[in-house]
DRENLOLO-319784 format. One line per 8 residues: number of its first residue (from 1); their letters; for each residue x, y, z of N, C-alpha, C, CB. Coordinates in pm, whole numbers, plus 32768, in hexadecimal, padded with zeros to 4 digits. Each point is the difference from the previous one (the first is absolute). Glycine has a CB too. Layout:
! residues N
NUM> A> X,Y,Z,X,Y,Z,X,Y,Z,X,Y,Z; ...;
//
This chain:
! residues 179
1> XXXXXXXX> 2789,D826,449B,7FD6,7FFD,7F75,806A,7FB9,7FAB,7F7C,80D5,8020; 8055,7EE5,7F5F,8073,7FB5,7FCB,8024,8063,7F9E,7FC2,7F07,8026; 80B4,80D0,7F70,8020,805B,7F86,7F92,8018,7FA6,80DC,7FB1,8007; 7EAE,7FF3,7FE7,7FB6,8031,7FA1,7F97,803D,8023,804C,7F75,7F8F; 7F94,808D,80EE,7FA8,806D,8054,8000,8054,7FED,8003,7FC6,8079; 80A9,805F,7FC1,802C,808B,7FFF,8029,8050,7F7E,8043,7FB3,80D5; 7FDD,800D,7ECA,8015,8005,7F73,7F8A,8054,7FC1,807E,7F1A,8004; 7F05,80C2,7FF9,7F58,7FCE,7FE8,7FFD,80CC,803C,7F99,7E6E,805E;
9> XXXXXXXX> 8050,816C,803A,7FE6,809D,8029,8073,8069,7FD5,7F81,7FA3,80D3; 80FA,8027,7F26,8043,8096,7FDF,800D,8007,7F75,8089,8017,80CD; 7F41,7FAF,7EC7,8006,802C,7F89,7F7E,8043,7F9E,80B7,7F54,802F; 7EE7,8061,8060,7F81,8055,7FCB,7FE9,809E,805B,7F7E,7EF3,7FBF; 80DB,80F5,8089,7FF9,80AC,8040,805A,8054,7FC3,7FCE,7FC2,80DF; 80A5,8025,7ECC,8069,8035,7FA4,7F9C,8018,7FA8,80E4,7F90,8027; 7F0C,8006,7F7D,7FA3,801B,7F96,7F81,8082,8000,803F,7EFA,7FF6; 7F52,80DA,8072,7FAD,8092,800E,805E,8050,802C,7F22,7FBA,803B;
17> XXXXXXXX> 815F,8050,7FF4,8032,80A7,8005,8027,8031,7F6A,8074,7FE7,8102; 7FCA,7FB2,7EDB,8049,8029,7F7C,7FAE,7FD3,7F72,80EE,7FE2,808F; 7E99,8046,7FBC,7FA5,7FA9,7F69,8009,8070,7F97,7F26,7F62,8083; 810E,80EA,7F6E,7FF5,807B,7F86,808F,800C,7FC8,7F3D,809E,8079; 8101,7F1F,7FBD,80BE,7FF5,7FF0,8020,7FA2,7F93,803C,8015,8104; 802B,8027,7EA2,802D,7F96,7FA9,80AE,801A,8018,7F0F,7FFD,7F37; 80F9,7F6F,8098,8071,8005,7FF9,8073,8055,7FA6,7F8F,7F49,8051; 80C5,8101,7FF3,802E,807F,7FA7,8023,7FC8,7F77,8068,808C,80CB;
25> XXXXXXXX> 7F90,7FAA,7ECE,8027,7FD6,7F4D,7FA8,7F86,7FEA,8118,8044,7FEF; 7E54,7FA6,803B,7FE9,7F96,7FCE,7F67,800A,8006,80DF,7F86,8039; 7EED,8007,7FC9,7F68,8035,8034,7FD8,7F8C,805E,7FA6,8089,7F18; 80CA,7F41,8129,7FBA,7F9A,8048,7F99,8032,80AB,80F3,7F5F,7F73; 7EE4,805C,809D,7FD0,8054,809B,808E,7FE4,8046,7ECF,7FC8,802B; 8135,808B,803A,8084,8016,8069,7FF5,7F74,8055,7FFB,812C,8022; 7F8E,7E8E,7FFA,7FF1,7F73,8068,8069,7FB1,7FAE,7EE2,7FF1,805D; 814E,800B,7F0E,8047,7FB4,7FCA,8086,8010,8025,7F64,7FF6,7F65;
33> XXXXXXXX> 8102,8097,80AB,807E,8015,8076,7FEF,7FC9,805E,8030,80B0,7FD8; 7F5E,7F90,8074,7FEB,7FA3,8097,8017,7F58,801A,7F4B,80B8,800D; 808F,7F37,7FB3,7FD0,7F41,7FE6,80AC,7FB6,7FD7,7EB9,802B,7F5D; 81AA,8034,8019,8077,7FDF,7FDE,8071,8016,808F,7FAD,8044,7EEC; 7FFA,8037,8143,809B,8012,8097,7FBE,7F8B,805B,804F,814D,802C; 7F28,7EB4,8002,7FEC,7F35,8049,804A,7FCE,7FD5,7F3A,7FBF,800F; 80AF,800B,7F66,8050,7F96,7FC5,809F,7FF2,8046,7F68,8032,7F17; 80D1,8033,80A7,8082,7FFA,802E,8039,7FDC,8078,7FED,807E,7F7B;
41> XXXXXXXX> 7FBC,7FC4,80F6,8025,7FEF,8072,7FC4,7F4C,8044,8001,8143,8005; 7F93,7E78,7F91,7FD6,7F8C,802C,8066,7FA3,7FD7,7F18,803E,7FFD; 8146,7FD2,7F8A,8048,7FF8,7F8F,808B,7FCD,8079,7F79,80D9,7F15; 80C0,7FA7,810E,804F,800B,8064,7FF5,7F85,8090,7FEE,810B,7F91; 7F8D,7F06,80A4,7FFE,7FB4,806E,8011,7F6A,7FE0,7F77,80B2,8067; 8065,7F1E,7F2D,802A,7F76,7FD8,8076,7FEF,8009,7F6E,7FE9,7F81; 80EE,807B,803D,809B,7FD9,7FE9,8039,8040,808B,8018,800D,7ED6; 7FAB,800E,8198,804B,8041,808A,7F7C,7FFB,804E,80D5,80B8,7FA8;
49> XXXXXXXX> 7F27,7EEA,80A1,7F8F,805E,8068,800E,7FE2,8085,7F4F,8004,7F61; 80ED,8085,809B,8027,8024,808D,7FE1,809A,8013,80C2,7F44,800A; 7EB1,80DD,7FCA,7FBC,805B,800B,7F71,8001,8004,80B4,803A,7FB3; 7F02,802C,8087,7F5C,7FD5,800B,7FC1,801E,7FBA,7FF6,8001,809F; 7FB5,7FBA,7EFA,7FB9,7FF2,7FAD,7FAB,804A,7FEB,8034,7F65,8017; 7F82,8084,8061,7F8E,8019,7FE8,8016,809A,8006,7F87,7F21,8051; 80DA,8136,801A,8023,806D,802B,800A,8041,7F66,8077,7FB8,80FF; 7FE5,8014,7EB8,802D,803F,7F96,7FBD,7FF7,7F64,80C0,7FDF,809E;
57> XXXXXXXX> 7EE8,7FC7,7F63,7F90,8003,7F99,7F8B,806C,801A,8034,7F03,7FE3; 7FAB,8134,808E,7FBD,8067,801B,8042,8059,7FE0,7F95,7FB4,808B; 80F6,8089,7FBC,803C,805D,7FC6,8008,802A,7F65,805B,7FC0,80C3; 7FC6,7FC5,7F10,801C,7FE8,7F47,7F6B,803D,7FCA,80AD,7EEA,7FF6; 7F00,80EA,801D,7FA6,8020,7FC4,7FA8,808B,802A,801D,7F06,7FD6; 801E,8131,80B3,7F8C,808D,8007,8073,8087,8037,7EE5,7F55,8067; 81B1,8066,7F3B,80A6,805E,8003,7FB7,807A,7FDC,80E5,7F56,7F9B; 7EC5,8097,8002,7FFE,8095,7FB2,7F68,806A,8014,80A8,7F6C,7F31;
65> XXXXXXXX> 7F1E,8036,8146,7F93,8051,802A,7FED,809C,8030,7FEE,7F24,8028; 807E,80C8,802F,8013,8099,8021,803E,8085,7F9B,801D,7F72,80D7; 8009,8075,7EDD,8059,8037,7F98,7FB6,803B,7FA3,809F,7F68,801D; 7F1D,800D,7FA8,7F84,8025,7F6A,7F87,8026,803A,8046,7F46,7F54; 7F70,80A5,811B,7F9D,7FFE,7FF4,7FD4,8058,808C,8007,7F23,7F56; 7F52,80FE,80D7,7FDD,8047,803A,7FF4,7FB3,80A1,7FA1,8082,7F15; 80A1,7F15,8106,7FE9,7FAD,807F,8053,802A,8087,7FD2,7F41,7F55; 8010,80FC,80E7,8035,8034,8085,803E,7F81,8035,7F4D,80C3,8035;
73> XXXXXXXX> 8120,7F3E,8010,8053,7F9B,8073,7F92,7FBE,8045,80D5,8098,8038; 7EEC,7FE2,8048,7F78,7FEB,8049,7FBE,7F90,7FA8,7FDD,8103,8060; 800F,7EF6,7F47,7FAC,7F83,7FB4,8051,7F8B,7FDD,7F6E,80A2,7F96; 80E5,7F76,803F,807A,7F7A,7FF7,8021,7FC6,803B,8044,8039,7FAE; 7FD9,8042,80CF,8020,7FB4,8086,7F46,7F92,804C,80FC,811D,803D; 7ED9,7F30,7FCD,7F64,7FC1,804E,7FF5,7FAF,7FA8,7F73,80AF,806F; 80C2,7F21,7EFE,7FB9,7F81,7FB6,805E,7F88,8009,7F80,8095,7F52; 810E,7FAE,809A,806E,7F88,801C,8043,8011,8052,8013,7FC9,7F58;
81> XXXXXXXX> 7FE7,80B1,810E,8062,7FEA,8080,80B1,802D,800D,7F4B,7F32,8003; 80CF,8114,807F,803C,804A,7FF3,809A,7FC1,7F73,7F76,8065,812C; 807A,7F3D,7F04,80A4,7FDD,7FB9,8009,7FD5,7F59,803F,7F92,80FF; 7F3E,805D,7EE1,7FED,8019,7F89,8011,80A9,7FCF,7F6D,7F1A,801C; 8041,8138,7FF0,7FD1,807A,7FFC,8097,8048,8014,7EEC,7FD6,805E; 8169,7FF9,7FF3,8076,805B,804F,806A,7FD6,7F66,7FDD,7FDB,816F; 8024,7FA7,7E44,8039,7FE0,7FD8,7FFA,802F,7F69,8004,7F71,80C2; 7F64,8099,7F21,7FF1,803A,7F55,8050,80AD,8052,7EB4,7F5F,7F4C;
89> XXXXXXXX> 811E,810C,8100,802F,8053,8008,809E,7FFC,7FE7,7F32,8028,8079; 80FC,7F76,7FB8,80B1,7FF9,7FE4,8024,8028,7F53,801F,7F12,80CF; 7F72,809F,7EF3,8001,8005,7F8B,7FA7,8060,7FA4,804B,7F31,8048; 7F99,814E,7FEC,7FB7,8074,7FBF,8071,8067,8011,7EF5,7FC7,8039; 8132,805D,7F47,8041,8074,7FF8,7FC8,807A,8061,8034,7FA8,7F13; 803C,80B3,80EC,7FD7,8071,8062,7FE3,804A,7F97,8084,7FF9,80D9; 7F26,8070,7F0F,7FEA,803A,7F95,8027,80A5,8040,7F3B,7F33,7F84; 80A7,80C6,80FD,805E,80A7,8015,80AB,8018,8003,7F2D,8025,80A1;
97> XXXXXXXX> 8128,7F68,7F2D,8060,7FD1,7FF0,7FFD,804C,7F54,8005,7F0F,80D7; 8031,811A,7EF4,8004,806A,7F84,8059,7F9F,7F7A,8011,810E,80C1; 805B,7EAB,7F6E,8022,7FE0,7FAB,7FFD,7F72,7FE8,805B,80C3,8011; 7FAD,7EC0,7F8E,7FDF,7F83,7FFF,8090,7FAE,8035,7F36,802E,7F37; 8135,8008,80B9,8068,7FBA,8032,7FEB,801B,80A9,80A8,801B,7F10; 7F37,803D,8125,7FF8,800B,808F,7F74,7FD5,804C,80A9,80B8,7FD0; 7EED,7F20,7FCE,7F82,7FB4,800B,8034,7F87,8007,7F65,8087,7F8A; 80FD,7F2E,8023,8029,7F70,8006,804F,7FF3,80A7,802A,7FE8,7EC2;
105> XXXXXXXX> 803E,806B,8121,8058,7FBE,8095,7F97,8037,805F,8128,8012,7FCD; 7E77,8031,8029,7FA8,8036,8083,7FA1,7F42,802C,7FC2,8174,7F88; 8021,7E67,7FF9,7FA0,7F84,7FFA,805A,7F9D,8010,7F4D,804B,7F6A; 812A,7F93,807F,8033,7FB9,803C,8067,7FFA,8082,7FB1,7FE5,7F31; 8046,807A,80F0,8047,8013,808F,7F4B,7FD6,8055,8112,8105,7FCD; 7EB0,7F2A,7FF7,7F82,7FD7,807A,7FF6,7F75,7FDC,7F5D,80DF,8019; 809A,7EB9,7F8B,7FDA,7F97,7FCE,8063,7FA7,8065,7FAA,8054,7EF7; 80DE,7FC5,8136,8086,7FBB,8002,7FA1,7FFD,80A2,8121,805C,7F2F;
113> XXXXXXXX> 7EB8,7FD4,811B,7FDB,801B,807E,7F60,7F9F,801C,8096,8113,7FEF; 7F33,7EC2,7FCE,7FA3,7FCA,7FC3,8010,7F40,8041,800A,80EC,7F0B; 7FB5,7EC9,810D,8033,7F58,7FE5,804F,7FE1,7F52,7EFC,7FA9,80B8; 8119,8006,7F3E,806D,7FF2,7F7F,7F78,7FEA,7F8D,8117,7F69,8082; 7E65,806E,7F90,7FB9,7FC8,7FB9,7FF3,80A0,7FCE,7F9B,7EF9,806C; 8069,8184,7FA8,7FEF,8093,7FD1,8058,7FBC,7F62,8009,80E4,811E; 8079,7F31,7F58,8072,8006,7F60,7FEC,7F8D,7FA5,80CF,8066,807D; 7F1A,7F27,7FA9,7FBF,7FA5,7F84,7F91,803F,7F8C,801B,7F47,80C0;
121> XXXXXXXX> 7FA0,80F1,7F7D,7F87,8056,7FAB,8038,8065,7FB5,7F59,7FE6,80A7; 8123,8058,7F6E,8009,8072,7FAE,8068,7FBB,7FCE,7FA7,80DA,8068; 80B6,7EC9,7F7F,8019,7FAA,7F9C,7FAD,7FE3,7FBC,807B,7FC2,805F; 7F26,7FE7,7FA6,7FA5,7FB1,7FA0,7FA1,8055,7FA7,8005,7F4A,80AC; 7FD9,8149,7FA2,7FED,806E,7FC0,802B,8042,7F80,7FEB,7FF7,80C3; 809C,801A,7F60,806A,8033,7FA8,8002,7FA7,7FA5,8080,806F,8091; 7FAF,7EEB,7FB5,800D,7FB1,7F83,7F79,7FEC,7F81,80AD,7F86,80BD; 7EDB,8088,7F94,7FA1,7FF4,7F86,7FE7,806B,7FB8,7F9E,7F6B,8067;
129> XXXXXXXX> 80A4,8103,7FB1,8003,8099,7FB7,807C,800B,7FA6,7F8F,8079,80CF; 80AE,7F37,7F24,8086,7FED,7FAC,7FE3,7FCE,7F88,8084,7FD7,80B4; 7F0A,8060,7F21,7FDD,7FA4,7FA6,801B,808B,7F5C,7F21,7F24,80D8; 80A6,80A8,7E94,8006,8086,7FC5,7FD7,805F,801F,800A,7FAC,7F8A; 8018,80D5,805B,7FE3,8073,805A,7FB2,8020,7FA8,80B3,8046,808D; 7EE2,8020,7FA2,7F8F,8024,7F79,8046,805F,7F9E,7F1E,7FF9,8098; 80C9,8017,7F0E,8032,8037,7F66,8024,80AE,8035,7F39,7F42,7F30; 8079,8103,8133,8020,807B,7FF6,8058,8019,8078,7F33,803A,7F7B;
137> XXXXXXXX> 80F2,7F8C,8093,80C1,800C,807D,8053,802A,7FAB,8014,7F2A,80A0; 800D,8146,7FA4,8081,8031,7FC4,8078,7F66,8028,7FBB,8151,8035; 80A8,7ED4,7F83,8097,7FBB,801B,7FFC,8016,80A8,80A3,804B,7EFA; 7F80,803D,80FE,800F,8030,80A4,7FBE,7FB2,807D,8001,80DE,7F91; 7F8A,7F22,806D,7F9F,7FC9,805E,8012,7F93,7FF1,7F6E,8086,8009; 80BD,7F31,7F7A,7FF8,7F83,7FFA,8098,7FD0,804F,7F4C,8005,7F13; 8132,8032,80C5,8077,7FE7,8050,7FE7,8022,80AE,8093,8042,7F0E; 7F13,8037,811F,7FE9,803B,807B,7FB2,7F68,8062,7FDB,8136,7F7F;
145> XXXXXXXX> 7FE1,7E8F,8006,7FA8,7F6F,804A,8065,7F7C,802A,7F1E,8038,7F51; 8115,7FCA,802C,809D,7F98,8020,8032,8026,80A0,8074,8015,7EDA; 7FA9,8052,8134,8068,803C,8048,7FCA,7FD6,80BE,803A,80EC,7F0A; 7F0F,7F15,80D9,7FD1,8019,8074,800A,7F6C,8006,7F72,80EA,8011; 805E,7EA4,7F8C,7FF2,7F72,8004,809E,7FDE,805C,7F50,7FDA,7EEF; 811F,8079,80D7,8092,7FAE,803F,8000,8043,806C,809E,7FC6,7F44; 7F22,80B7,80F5,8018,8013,8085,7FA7,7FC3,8057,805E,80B9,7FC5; 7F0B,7F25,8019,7FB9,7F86,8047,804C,7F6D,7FFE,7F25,807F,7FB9;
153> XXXXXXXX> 8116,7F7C,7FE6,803F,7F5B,802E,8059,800B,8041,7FDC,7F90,7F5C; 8092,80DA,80C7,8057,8004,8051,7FB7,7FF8,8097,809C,807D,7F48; 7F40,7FD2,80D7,7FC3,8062,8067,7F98,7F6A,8021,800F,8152,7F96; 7FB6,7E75,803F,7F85,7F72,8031,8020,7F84,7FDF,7F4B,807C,7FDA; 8131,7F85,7FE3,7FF9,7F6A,7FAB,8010,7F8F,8040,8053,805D,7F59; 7FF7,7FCB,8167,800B,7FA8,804F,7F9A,7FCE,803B,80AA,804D,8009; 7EFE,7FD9,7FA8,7F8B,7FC3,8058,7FC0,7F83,7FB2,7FC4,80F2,806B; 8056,7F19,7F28,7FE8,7F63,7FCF,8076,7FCC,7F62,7EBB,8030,8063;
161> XXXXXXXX> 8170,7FA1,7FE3,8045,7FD4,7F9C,7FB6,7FD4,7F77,8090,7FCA,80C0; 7F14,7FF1,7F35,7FC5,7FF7,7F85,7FC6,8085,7FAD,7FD2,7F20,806B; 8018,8127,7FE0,7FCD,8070,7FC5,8059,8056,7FC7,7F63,7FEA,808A; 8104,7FEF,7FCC,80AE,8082,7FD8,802B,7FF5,7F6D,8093,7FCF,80F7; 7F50,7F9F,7F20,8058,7FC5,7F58,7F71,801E,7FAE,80D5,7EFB,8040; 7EC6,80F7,7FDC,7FA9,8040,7F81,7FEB,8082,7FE2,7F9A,7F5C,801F; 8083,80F2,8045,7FEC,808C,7FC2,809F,801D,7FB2,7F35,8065,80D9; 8147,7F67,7F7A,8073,7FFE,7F8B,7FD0,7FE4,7F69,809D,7FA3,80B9;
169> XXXXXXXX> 7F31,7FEE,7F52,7FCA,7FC3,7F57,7F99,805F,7FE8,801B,7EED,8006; 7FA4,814C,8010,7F9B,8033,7FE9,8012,8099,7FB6,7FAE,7F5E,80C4; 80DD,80D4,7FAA,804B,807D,7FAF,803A,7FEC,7F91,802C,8051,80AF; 8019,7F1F,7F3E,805C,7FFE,7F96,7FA3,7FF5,7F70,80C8,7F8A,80A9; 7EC8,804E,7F69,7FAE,8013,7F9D,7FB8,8095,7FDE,7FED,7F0C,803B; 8006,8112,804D,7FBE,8096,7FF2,8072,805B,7FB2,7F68,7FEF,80F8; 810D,7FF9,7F3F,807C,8056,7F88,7FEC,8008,7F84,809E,7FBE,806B; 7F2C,7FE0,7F6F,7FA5,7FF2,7F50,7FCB,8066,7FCB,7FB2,7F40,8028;
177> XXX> 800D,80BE,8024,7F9C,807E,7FED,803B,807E,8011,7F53,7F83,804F; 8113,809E,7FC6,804B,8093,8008,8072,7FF7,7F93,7FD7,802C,8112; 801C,8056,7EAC,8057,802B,7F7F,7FEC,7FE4,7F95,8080,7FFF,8066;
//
């Protein structure tokens, strides 16, 4: 399948999962995150590609299937196959994991174990979530998000250099927004 094949099917199977989803503080539909973390990661492969495309535009776009929405693995897996399916799981929080700092290193100790195209995705993730935070964030949560953004760029950033230096830029703007 080429990139826009695969593009085509995994954003209309994101979409009917997450067709009732908006984007948090806003009212956009959630396919609009989905579509900005593609971007990034298509963004990326221009300026480096020495990663699989096509592998990681699926990922990018159906990262947050398991997480938000009601779609079993069993289905993720039978529609895109084990290494897709194995790979959004890298990237679904554990939710019997109690606290969010031990949900992060839990998701990225599994992500690091993953092909590198995982950790590209939860860069490009992060980086398109760095954006203004919605109006009802405390300070707290809002410094607690910083905190997780610099331990994802540490912890993945070797995996693409273009992406490392944008989520850097990406924090230094997000600091704006705190205090």
């Amino acid at each position: 399948m080429n990139i826009q094949e695969v593009y085509q099917k995994a954003i209309a199977f994101a979409g009917t999962q997450h067709k009732n989803q908006l984007v948090p503080g806003s009212s956009s539909n959630y396919v609009v995150h989905l579509s900005n973390v593609a971007m990034e990661v298509l963004v990326a492969h221009k300026a480096n590609p020495d990663f699989n495309l096509v592998y990681a535009v699926q990922v990018a776009l159906l990262h947050d299937v398991l997480e938000d929405t009601d779609t079993s693995y069993e289905c993720l897996q039978k529609t895109f196959g084990n290494a897709v399916a194995s790979g959004v799981l890298a990237l679904t929080k554990n939710e019997e994991l109690i606290s969010k700092p031990l949900q992060m290193r839990d998701s990225l100790q599994r992500i690091r174990q993953q092909r590198k195209e995982v950790s590209i995705v939860k860069l490009a993730d992060r980086i398109t979530n760095l954006q203004e935070p919605p109006p009802h964030w405390t300070e707290e949560k809002k410094q607690n998000y910083l905190h997780e953004a610099k331990e994802i760029a540490t912890t993945l950033g070797e995996a693409n250099e273009y992406l490392h230096q944008r989520i850097l830029e990406r924090m230094e703007v997000y600091q704006g927004f705190i205090g």
